[in-house]
C-alpha positions in Angstrom: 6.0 15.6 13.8 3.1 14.4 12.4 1.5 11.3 9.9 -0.7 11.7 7.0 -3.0 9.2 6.5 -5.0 9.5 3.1 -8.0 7.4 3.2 -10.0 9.2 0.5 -8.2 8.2 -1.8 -8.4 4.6 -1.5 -10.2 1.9 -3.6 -12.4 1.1 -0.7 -13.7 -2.6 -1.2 -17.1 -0.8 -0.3 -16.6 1.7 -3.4 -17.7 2.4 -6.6 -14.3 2.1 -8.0 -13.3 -1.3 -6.7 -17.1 -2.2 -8.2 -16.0 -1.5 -11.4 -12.3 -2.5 -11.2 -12.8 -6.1 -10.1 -15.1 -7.0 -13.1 -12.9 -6.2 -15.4 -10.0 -7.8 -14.2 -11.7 -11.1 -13.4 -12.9 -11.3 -16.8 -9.6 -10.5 -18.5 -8.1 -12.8 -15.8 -9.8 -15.9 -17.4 -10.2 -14.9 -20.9 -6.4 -15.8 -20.3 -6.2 -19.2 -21.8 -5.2 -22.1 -19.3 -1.3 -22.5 -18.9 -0.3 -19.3 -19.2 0.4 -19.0 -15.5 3.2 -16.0 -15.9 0.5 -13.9 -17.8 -2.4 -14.2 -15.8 0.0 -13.5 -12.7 1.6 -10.9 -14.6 -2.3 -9.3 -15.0 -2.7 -9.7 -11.2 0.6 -7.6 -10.6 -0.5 -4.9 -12.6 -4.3 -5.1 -10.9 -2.7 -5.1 -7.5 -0.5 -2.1 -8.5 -3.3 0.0 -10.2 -5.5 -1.1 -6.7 -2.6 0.1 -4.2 -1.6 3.2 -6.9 -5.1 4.3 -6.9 -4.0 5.8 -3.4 -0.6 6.9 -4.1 1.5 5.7 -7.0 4.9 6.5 -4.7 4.5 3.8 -2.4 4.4 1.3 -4.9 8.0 2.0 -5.4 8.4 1.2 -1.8 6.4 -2.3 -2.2 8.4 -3.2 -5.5 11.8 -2.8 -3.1 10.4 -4.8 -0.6 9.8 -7.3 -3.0 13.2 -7.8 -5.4 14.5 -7.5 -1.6 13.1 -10.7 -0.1 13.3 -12.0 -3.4 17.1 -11.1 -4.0 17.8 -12.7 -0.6 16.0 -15.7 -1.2 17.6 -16.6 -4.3 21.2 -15.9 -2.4 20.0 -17.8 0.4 19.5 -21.1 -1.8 23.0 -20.9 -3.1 24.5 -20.2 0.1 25.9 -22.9 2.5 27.7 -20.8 4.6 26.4 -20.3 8.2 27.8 -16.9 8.6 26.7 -15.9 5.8 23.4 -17.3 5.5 22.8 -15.4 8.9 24.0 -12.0 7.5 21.5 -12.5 4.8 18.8 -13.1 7.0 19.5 -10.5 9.3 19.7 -8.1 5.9 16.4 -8.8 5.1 14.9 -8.4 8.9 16.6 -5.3 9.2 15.4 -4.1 5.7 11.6 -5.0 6.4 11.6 -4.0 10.0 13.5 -0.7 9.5 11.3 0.3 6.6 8.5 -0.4 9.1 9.8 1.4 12.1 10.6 4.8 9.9 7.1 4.8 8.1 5.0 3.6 11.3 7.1 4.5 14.3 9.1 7.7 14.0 6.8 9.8 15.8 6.5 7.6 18.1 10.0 7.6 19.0 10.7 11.3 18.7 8.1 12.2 21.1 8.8 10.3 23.6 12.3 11.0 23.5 11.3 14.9 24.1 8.9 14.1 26.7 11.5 12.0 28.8 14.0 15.2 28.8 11.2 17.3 29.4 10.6 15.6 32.2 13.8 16.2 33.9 13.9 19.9 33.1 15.7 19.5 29.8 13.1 21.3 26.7 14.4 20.0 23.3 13.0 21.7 20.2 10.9 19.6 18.5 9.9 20.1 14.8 7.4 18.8 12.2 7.9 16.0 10.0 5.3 14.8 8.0 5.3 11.0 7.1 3.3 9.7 5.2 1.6 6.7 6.2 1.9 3.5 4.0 -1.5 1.7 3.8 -0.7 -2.0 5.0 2.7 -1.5 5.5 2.3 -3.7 8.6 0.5 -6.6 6.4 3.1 -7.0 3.8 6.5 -6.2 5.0 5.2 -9.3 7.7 4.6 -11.7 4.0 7.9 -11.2 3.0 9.4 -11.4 5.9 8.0 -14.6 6.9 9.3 -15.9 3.4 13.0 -14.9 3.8 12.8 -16.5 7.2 11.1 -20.0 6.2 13.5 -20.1 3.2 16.0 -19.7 6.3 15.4 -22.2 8.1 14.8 -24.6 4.3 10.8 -25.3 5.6 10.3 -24.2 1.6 12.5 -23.9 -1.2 13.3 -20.3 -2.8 11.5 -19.4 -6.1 13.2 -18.4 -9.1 9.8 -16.8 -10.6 10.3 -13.4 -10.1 6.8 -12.7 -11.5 4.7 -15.6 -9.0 6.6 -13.8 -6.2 5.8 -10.4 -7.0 1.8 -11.3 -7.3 2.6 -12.9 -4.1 3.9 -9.9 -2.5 1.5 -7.6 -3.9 -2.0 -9.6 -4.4 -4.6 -7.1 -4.5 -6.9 -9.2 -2.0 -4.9 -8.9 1.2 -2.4 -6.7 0.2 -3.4 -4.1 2.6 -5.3 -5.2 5.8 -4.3 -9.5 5.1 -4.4 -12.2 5.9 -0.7 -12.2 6.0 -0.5 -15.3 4.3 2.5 -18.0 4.3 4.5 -18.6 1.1 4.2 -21.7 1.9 0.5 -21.7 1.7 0.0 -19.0 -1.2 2.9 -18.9 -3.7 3.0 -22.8 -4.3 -0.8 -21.2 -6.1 1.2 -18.7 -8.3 3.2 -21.6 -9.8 0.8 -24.2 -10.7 -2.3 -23.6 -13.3 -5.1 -22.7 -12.1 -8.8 -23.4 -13.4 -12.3 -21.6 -13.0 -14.3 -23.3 -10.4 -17.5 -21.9 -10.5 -18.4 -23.8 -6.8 -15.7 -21.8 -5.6 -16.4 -18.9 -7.5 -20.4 -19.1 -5.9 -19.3 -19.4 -2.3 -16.5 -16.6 -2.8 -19.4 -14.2 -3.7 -21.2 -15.5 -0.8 -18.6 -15.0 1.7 -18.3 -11.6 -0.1 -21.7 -10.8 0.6 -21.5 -11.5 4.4 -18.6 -9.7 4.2 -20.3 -6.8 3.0 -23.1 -7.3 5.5 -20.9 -6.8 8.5 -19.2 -3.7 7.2 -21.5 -1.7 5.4 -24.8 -2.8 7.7 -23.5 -3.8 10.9 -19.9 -1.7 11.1 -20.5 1.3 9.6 -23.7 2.2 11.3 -21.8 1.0 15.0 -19.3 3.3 13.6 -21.7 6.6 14.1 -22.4 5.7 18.1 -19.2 4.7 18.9 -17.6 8.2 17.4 -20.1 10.3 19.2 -19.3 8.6 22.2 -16.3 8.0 22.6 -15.5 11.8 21.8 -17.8 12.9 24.3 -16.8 10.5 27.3 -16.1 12.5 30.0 -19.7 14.2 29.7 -21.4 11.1 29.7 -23.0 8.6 31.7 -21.5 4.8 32.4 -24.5 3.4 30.8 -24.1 5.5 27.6 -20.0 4.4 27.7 -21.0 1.2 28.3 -23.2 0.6 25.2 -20.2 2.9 23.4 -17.6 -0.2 24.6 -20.1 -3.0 23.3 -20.8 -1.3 19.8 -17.0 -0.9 19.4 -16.3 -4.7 20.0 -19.1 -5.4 17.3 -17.4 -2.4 15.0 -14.2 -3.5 14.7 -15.4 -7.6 15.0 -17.4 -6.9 12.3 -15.0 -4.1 10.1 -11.9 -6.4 10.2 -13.6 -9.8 9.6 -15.5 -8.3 6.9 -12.5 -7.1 5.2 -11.6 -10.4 6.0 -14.3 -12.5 3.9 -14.1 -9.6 1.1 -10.9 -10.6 0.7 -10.5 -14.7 1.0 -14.0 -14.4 -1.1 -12.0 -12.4 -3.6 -9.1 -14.7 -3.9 -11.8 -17.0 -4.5 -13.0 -15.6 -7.9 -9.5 -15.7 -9.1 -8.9 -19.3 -7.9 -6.9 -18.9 -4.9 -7.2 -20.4 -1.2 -6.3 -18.1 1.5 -6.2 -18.9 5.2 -9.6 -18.0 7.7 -8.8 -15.2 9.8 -11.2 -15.3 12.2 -13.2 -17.8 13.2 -16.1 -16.4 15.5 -13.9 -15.1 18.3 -16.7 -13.5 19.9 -18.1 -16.9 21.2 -14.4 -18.0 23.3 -14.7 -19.3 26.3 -11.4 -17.7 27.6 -8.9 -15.6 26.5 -6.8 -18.2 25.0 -9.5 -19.2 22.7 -10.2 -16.0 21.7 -6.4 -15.2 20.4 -6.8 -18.8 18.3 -9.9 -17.4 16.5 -9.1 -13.7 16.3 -6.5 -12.4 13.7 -5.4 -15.7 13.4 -2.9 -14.9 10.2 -1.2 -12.2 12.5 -1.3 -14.3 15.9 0.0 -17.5 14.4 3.0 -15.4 12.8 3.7 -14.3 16.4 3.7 -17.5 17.3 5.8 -19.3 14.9 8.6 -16.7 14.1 9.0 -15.0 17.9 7.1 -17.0 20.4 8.1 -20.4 19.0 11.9 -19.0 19.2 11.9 -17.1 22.4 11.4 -20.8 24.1 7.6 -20.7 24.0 6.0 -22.3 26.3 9.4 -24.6 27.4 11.1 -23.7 30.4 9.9 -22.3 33.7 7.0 -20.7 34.6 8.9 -17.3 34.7 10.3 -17.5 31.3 6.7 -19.1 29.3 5.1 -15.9 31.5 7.7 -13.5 30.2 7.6 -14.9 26.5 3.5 -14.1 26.6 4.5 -10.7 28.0 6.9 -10.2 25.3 4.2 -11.0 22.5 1.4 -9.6 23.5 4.1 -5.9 24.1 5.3 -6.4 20.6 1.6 -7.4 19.4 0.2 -4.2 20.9 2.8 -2.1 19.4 2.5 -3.9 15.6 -0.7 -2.2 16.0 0.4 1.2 16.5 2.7 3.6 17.8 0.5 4.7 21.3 0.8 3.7 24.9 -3.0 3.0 24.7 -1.9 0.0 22.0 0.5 -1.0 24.5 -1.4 -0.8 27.4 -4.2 -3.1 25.5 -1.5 -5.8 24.5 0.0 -6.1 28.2 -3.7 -6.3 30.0 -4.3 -9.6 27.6 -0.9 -10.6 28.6 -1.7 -10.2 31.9 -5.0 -12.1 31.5 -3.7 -14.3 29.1 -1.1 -15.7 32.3 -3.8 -15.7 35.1 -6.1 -18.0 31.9 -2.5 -20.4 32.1 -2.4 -20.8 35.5 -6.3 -21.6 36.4 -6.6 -23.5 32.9 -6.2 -27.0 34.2 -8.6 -26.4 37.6 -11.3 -24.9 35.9 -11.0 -28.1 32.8 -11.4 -30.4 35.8 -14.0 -29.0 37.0 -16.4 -28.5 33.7 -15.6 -32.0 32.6 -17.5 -33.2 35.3 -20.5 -31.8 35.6 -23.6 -32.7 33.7 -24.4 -31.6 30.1 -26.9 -28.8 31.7 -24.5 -27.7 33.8 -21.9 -27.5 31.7 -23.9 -25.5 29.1 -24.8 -22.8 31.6 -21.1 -23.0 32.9 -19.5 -22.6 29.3 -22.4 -19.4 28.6 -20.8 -17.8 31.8 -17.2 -18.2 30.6 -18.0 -17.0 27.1 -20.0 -14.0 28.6 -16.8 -13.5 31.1 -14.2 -13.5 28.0 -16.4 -11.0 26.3 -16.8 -8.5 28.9 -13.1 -8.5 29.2 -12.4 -7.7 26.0 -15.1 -5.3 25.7 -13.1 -3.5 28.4 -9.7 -4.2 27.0 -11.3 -2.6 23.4 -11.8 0.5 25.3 -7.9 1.1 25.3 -7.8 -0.1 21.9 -10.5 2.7 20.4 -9.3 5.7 23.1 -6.8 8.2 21.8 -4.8 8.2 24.9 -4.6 6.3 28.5 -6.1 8.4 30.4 -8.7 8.8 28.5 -9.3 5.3 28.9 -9.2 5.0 32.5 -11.3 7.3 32.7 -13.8 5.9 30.4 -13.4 2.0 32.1 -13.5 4.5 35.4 -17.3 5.7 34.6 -18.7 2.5 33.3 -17.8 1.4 36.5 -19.2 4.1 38.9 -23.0 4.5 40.0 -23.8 6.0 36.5 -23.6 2.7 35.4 -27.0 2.2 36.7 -28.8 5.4 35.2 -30.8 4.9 32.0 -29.1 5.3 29.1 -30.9 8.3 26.7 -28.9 6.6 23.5 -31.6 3.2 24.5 -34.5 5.5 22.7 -33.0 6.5 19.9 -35.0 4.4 16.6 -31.3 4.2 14.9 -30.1 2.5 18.6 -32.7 0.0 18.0 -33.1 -0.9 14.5 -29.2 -1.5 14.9 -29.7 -3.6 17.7 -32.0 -6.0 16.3 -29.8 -6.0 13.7 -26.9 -7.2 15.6 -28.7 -9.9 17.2 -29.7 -10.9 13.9 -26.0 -11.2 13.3 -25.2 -13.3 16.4 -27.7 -15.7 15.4 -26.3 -16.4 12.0 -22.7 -16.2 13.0 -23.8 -18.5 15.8 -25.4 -21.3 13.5 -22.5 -21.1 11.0 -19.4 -21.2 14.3 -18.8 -24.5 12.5 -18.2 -23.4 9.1 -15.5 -21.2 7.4 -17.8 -18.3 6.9 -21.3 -17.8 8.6 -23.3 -18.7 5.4 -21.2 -21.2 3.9 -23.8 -24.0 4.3 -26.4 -21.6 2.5 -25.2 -23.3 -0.5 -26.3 -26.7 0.7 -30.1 -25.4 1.5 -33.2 -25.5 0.0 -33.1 -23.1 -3.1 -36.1 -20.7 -2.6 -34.7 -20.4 1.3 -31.4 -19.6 -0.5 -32.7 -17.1 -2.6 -34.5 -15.7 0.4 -31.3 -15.2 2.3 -29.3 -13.9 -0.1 -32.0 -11.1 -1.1 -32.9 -10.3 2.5 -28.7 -9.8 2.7 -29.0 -7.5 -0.2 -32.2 -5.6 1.1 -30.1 -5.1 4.3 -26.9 -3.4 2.4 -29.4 -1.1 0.3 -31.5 0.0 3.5 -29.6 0.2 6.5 -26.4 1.1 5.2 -24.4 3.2 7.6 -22.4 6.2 6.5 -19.1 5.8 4.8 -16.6 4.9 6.9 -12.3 3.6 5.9 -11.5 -0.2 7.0 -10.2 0.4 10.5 -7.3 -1.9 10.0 -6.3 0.6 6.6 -4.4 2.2 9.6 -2.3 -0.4 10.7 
């Protein structure tokens, strides 16, 4: 059994289509007059559809089910005191979201493994070929709706009756396939209520857009090239050369997903709508538990709230907070894919996510009192700790199976580790390098802020201007080849 996965197809936000398309629907967005909140959300429904269509028109059948079935639900769920019964419903729509999930992104999983455990007691079952086809951001928004039908649940919001504001919530073209997953708490309340053009929000939008566009297209895409060719070729090479491979992986999919990321809240932006930061410089944690509050944050704080948060959290003894963390960081490793190697990834930041827990308090003590000089050079070497984990960690993440990935993490760490590296004299290897650090220096000076140029806005206009062109100099000349939004897959 196999997946399909059509990328090509796609409206790319790094393509000529979505150029053209997003024009012309923000201008006949707010040629809309003001107060006609149904038709300007019924424009955004039709957008989003033609965006996700624009792949394969069949799945949006599959979107518009999810939708009148959360909404349905929601609406039952209002007029329903029952406790019995309110359960049933909200076990309906969990099964519904999750088993819609678990067909499209898991079946192969499952099969295969089933085979392989009689296989391994003598027992040879037939397997066959099924091909699925592959839902982009089927993880993204069957998670939206979900979290809806449970807040409604539990009464934290109130049920709308707008079935228009909550299909443009469901399907808003933005996030729709690679997030934030965003809270109806946060985002619908914006379908209901008039919105206005805000041409200071409309600026910084673009801008995030643009550094957005920066860390794909520049910075991504060209990473994209070394990492392929090395990762492919592993077992041939050197641990310098899988090394450098690990590092420009971190930066590729840092820099792939959080650009998708600010494309997308920038987006939202142009249209009037506020949508959550999703990461917020991860790469600069000074432990593992930092780093899971700044990366993925939509996706992580979902964990939180609607399994971790229930499962007792961090109540109770040490055994059960250690085995809620394990239980997470399984299930988060799996949302990402059905392989061992996603698996493996999620329970080795468990893993170092309970040894952060349990030295967290000794090593507080002990930087709170040392001097301000100290401390600096005591915080760099936790930062550059937390990142060399997860530049190991990422290994898992980007091989196509387990051994494979011991293997590589086995290299890096043998005496080829200290052989030079012939990927260092490449002039591609360079340029890219310089323009990484350039990278880290910006996203450095803007940790503070929402995006890394927000405060661009705020400077002296020919420096501005200077930026913004030198930004746009960067996307013409150092684009890397083509390459799908990694998270497209998820």
């Amino acid at each position: 059994m196999t997946y399909t996965f059509f990328e090509l197809t796609f409206m790319l936000f790094n393509s000529i289509d979505f150029a053209l398309f997003l024009p012309i629907v923000f201008l006949l967005y707010w040629v809309i007059p003001k107060g006609l909140i149904k038709t300007q959300n019924l424009l955004l429904i039709i957008a989003s559809y033609v965006f996700y269509g624009w792949w394969d028109w069949r799945f949006l059948l599959l979107i518009l089910f999810s939708t009148m079935v959360d909404y349905t639900i929601g609406i039952l769920l209002s007029k329903e005191d029952n406790s019995t019964k309110r359960k049933a419903l909200l076990a309906t729509s969990i099964l519904v979201n999750i088993g819609i999930l678990v067909f499209f992104k898991y079946s192969n999983f499952f099969i295969e493994n089933f085979i392989s455990a009689f296989s391994f007691f003598g027992q040879n079952i037939d397997s066959y070929s099924l091909n699925i086809i592959l839902p982009v951001g089927i993880s993204f928004y069957t998670f939206q709706t979900l979290s809806y039908t449970i807040d409604v649940y539990h009464r934290k919001i109130e049920p709308t009756a707008d079935l228009i504001a909550f299909a443009a919530f469901v399907s808003f073209f933005p996030q729709l396939v690679a997030g934030p997953i965003e809270r109806a708490s946060n985002l619908l309340p914006q379908f209901t209520t008039a919105r206005s053009f805000s041409s200071t929000k409309a600026i910084d939008g673009l801008r995030q857009m643009l550094w957005g566009f920066f860390k794909k297209i520049v910075i991504a895409d060209n990473c994209a090239v070394f990492v392929t060719e090395i990762f492919n070729n592993s077992q041939s090479l050197e641990g310098s050369t899988l090394l450098i491979g690990a590092v420009l992986f971190t930066v590729q999919i840092y820099c792939d997903f959080s650009g998708y990321s600010d494309i997308a809240i920038g987006t939202s932006r142009l249209f009037g709508f506020s949508m959550m930061q999703n990461f917020a410089f991860p790469y600069f944690s000074k432990n593992i538990g930092d780093f899971w509050k700044r990366w993925h944050i939509s996706l992580t704080s979902w964990f939180r709230d609607y399994l971790y948060i229930p499962l007792g959290g961090s109540r109770g003894s040490a055994l059960l907070k250690t085995r809620n963390i394990f239980i997470i960081f399984l299930i988060s490793g799996f949302w990402h894919g059905a392989n061992w190697t996603f698996i493996v990834w999620g329970l080795l930041h468990a893993f170092f996510f309970v040894l952060f827990l349990l030295v967290k308090q000794k090593t507080l003590f002990i930087v709170d009192t040392q001097s301000r000089p100290l401390r600096i050079f005591t915080g760099g070497g936790q930062m550059l700790l937390t990142f060399t984990f997860v530049v190991l960690t990422w290994v898992f993440f980007r091989s196509k199976t387990v051994t494979q990935a011991f293997e590589y993490t086995g290299t890096i760490f043998s005496t080829s580790l200290f052989t030079a590296a012939p990927i260092t004299s490449d002039i591609k290897f360079i340029k890219l390098v310089f323009l990484i650090i350039g990278l880290l220096i910006v996203e450095w000076q803007g940790k503070s802020r929402k995006h890394a140029i927000e405060n661009i806005g705020s400077v002296f206009l020919p420096i501005r201007w200077l930026t913004y062109i030198i930004i746009i100099l960067s996307l013409i000349t150092f684009q890397g080849s083509k390459q799908d939004f990694i998270y497209f897959q998820f």
